[in-house]
N, C-alpha and C positions, 0 to 999 in steps of 0.2 A: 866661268867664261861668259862674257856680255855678248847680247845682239852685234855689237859690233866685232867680234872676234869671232864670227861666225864663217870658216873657210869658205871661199871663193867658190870652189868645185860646191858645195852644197846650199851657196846661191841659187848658182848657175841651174842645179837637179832642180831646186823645188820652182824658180820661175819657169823652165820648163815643165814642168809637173801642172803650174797652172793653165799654162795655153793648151796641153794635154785631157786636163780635167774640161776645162771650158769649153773644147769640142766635143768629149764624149758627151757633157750635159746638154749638147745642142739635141741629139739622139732617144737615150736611153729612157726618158719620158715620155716619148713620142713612139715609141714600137708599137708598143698596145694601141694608141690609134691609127696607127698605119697600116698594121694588120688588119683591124675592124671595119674602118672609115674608104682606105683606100685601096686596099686590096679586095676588102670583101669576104674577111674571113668570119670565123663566129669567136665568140669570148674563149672557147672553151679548148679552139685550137692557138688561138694568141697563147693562153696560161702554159699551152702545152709547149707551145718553143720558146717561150722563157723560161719552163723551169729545168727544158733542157741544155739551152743556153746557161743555165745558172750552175749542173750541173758539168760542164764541159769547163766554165768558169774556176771552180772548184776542181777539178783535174788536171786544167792547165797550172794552177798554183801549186799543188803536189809537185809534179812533174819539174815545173820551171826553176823553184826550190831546192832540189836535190840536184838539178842539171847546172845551177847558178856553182855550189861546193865543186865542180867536177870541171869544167867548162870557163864558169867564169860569168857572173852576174851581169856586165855588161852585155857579152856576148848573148845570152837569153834575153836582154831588155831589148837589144838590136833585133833580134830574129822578132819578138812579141807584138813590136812597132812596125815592121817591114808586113808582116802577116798581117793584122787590124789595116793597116792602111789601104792594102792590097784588096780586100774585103768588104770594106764598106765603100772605097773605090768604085769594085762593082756592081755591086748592089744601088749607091747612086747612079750611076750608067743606067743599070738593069733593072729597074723596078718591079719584077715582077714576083708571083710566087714562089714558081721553080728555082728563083732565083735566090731570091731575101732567105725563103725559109733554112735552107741547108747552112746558106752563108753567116745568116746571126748566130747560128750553134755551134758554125768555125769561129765565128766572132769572140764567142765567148773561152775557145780555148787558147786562141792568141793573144786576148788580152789578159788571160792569168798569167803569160809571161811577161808582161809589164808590170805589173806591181810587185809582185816577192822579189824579183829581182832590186827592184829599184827598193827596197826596203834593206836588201841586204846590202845593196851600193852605199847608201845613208849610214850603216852599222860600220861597213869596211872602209871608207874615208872619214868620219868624224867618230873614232870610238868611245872617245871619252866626252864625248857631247850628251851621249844616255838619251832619256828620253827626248830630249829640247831636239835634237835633230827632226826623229820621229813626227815631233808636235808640228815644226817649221813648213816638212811636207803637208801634213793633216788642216794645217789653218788655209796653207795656199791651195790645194787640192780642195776644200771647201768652199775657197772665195771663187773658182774656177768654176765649180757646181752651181753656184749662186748666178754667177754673171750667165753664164749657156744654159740655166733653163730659162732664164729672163728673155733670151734670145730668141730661143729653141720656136719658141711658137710663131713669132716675128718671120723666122725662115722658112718653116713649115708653109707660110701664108704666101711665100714666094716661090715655093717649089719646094717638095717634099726629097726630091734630087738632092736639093743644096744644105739640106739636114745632114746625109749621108756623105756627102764631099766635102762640109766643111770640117766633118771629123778627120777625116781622111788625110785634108790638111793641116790639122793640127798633130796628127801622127806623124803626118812628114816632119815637121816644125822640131817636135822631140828627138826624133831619131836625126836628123842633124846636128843639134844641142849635144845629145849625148857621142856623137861621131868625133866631133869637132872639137868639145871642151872639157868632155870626160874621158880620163887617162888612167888616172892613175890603180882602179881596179881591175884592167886588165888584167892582172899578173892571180892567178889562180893558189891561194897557198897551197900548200903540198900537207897530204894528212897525212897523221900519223897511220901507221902500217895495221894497228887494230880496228881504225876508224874507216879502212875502205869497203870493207862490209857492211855496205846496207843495214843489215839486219842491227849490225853493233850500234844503231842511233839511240838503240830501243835500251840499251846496255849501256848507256850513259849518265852519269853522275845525277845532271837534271834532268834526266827526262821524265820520272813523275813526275815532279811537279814543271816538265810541258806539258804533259796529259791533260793533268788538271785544271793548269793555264788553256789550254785549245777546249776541255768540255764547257769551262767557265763561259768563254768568249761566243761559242756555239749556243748557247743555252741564253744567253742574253741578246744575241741578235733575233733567236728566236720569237722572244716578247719584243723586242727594238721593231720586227718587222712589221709587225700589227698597225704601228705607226702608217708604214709604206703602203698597205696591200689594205687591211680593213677600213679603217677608221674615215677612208674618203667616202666610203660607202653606207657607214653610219652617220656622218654627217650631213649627206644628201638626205640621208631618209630624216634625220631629226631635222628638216626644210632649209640645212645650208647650203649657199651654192657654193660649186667646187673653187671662185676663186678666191671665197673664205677659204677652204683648206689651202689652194697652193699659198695662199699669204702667210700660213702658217711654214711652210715650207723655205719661202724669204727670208722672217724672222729666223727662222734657224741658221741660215749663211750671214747676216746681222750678226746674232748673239754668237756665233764662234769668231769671230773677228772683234768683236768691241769687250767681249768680254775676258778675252785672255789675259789682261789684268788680275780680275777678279782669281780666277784657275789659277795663276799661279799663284797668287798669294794666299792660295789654300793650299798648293802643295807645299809652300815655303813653311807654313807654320804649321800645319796639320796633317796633312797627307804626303808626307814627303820620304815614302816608301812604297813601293807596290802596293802592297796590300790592301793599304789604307786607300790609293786611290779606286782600288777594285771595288770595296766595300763601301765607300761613300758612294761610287759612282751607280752601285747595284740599288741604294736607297732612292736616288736620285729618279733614274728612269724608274724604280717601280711605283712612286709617287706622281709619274707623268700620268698613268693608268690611271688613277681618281676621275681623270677630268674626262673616261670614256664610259662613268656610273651613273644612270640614270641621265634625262634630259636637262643638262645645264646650260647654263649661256654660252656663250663665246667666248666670256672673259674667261672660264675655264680651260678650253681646251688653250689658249693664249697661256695662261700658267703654264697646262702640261706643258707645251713645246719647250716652254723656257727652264722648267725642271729635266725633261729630255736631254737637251741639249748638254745643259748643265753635266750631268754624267756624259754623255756621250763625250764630251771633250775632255773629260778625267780618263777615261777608260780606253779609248781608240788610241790614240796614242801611245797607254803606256803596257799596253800587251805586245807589242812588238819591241817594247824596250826590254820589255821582262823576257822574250825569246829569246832577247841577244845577248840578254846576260846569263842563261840558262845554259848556252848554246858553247861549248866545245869549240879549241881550234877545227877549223873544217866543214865546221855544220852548219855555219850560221845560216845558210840559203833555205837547207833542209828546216830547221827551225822554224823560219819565216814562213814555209812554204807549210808545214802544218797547221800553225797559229793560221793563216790564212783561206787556207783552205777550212776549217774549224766553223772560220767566221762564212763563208761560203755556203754551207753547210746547214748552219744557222738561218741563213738567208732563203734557199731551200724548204728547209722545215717547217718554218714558222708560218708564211702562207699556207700552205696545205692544212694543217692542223688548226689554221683562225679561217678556212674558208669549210671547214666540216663544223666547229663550233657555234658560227654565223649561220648558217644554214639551220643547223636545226633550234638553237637558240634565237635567229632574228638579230643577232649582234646584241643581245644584253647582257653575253657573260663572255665575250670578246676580252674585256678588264679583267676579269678571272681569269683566264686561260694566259694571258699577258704575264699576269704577276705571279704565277707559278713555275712558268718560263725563267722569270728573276732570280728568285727565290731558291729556286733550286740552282742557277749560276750561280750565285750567292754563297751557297756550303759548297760547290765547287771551287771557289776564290777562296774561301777560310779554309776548306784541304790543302787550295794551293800554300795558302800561309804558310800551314807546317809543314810543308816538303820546301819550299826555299828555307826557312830556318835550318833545317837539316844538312839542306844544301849549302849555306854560305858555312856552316861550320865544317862542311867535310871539303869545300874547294878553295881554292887559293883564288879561283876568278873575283876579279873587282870590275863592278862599274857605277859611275858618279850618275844617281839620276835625276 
């Protein structure tokens, strides 16, 4: 199936999905200084309601996931957009402590019911799209990223209010999109009579190798996050200024948009299986790591983003393609909503563990602790290999990826 025979309705999700991404990235870079700068809090209690927020994040995806099979995927996407909106609402109103701090921690458990949802909406209207659907989301939700942190500061300088309200508006923007133009997964399938047990996901054909699939994904956002949380900090101290690093952060919304050419035509000839994209993709970002060894120039870390990236756009995308084709009549929310939460998880982890290694290291073995993050995702992915092998020869499930 070409770009052009690309359904209507998953137009409609992922241009949505950008005015969605574009407002949250007016935000989500800007907390930590908001906390710090304008509220007046210290470092140590910002880390502390983000990684709560991160953790609420990752519980709303569990949760939304399972509710999405039960309920019905739009219906959780509705509630996840009505809640976030409602929230950073007032919190732009309300500026204050009492106020922000409670609300970004709700923040982050209404909006894990905006993406598992909408990840499974993507799976339950274009099934046989495989990963290209997935990718469709991942490239416009990136170029949304790109444009609102571009913005993000522009507003801040106008009112740290209209940071919090422009998201706000962008939630409303969604949750109308998907009121008004999204239908057709209203209708909830009906699970088989063994499958409404809970516990029976665990009891499922795929679900080692989902296990494998979510430690894989967790374990690589692990090192992936070093990129986020360290690396600005090693780069300050090796005398660059931070808007070297955010430029590096530019190029990444760049190189996922100009170079989706390039990606596909390495899954077309070469990686044109799971696995292969998990394994290319684990060499990838663990070779972005180099450019955080010893003091190099700037052309290096320029590299890493671009090898970064490079995997990242192999691998984001097709772990959620690989849940759904893992995923049983009925479970696919549940699926999504593990793989997600995984990745969550990951996100979680990997701070904490590169801000104890930094500490007593100084950031010189930051790159070490990274690529054993990888590396161990890595024989996580090659397990996964042999439990989908296993998998496709004991299930009759197909999907084109």
């Amino acid at each position: 199936m070409q770009k052009s025979d690309l359904p209507r309705t998953i137009k409609i999700l992922v241009a949505g999905g950008f005015v969605n991404s574009l407002g949250s990235a007016l935000m989500w870079p800007l907390n930590s200084i908001f906390m710090h700068n304008v509220l007046g809090r210290t470092l140590t209690e910002a880390g502390m309601v983000i990684a709560l927020q991160s953790g609420m994040n990752l519980l709303g995806q569990f949760i939304s996931g399972f509710l999405a099979d039960f309920l019905g995927a739009r219906k959780m996407m509705l509630l996840g957009l009505t809640g976030s909106a409602l929230i950073v609402t007032l919190i732009g109103l309300f500026p204050i402590w009492p106020v922000y701090a409670p609300g970004i921690i709700l923040f982050g458990l209404m909006n894990g019911f905006v993406f598992v949802p909408l990840n499974t909406l993507v799976q339950t209207i274009w099934p046989e799209g495989g990963r290209r659907g997935f990718n469709y989301l991942y490239v416009l939700n990136n170029a949304g990223n790109a444009v609102g942190t571009a913005l993000g500061g522009l507003v801040a300088q106008i009112s740290f209010r209209w940071v919090f309200l422009g998201n706000a508006i962008s939630f409303i923007i969604y949750f109308m999109v998907v009121v008004f133009a999204i239908r057709a997964p209203a209708k909830v399938q009906k699970m088989p009579e063994k499958r409404k047990n809970h516990s029976a996901v665990l009891h499922a054909p795929g679900s080692p190798a989902l296990l494998a699939l979510a430690m894989g994904i967790l374990l690589v956002w692990g090192g992936y996050s070093q990129w986020t949380t360290i690396v600005p900090v090693i780069m300050t101290q090796r005398g660059f200024s931070l808007p070297f690093y955010s430029f590096l952060w530019t190029l990444n919304g760049i190189f996922i948009v100009a170079l989706q050419p390039l990606t596909n035509w390495i899954i077309r000839v070469w990686a044109y299986g799971f696995r292969r994209q998990f394994y290319l993709a684990c060499f990838l970002i663990a070779c972005s790591f180099l450019a955080l060894r010893g003091h190099l120039p700037y052309a290096a870390y320029l590299l890493g983003m671009l090898s970064l990236t490079l995997g990242e756009m192999l691998i984001l995308p097709a772990v959620p393609a690989a849940a759904a084709f893992l995923a049983p009549q009925g479970w696919v929310g549940t699926y999504q909503g593990i793989v997600g939460g995984a990745a969550s998880g990951g996100r979680m982890l990997g701070p904490v563990l590169g801000g104890i290694v930094f500490d007593r290291s100084h950031g010189s073995q930051i790159w070490l602790l990274a690529l054993v993050f990888v590396s161990i995702g890595l024989l996580a992915f090659i397990f996964y290999g042999f439990l989908e092998n296993r998998f496709r020869r004991t299930s009759d499930s197909s999907l084109k990826i």
